[in-house]
Every structure is written in structure tokens, then in C-alpha cells.
C-alpha positions, 0 to 999 in steps of 0.5 A: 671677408666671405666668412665675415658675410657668410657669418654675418648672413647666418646670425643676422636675425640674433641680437645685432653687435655694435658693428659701427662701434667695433670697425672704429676701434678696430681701424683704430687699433691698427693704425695705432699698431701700425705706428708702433711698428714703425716707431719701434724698428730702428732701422725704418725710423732711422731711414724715415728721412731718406725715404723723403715726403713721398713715403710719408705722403702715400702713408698718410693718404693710406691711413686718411683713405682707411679712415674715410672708408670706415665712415663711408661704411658706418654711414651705409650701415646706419641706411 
């Protein structure tokens, strides 16, 4: 992260990216991974009923708290 602001500090007079953009798909990407993994390992999709709701609720809320904060930092980048 210190290099993403020390990169950022240092090309932020060049053409500007479309970071919004770019931090969507990105968060999107790896929730979609994330997904993949679970779905492809036998041994964790084949667990996910013993490991009862409180596993599926702390992933939901990991997933759900990553999305917001992407929207909270869309938002104040837009300022």
C-alpha cells in the first residue's frame, strides 16, 4: 500500500486512470476468486454444512464490508 501512494504521489500530475473503474472490477475479481476456490475444493464445500451459519455469516459480512468499502473510497475519490 505505501508503494501504491508513493507511485501514486509520483505520476499524479500524468493522465489520471480510472481508478473507480479499476478498484470495482478488481474487488470483483477477487470475490469471484474467492468463490472459485471455495466451490473448487472438495474438502471445504463438502465441510460447508458442519461448519454451521456462523461461517457462512463472517464470509458474507467480509464480502458485504469489502464492497462497501470499495463504495466509500469510490465516493471520496470523486471529492
Amino acid at each position: 500500500m505505501i508503494i501504491g501512494v508513493i507511485v501514486g504521489r509520483l505520476m499524479s500530475h500524468r493522465a489520471k486512470l480510472p481508478l473507480p473503474l479499476l478498484l470495482s472490477a478488481t474487488v470483483c475479481l477477487l470475490v469471484c476468486l474467492l468463490g472459485y476456490s471455495v466451490g473448487a475444493d472438495r474438502q471445504v464445500a463438502s465441510a460447508l454444512p458442519r461448519l454451521g451459519l456462523k461461517s457462512i455469516v463472517l464470509g458474507a459480512a467480509g464480502t458485504i464490508g469489502a464492497v462497501l468499502a470499495t463504495f466509500v473510497l469510490i465516493k471520496s475519490m470523486r471529492r
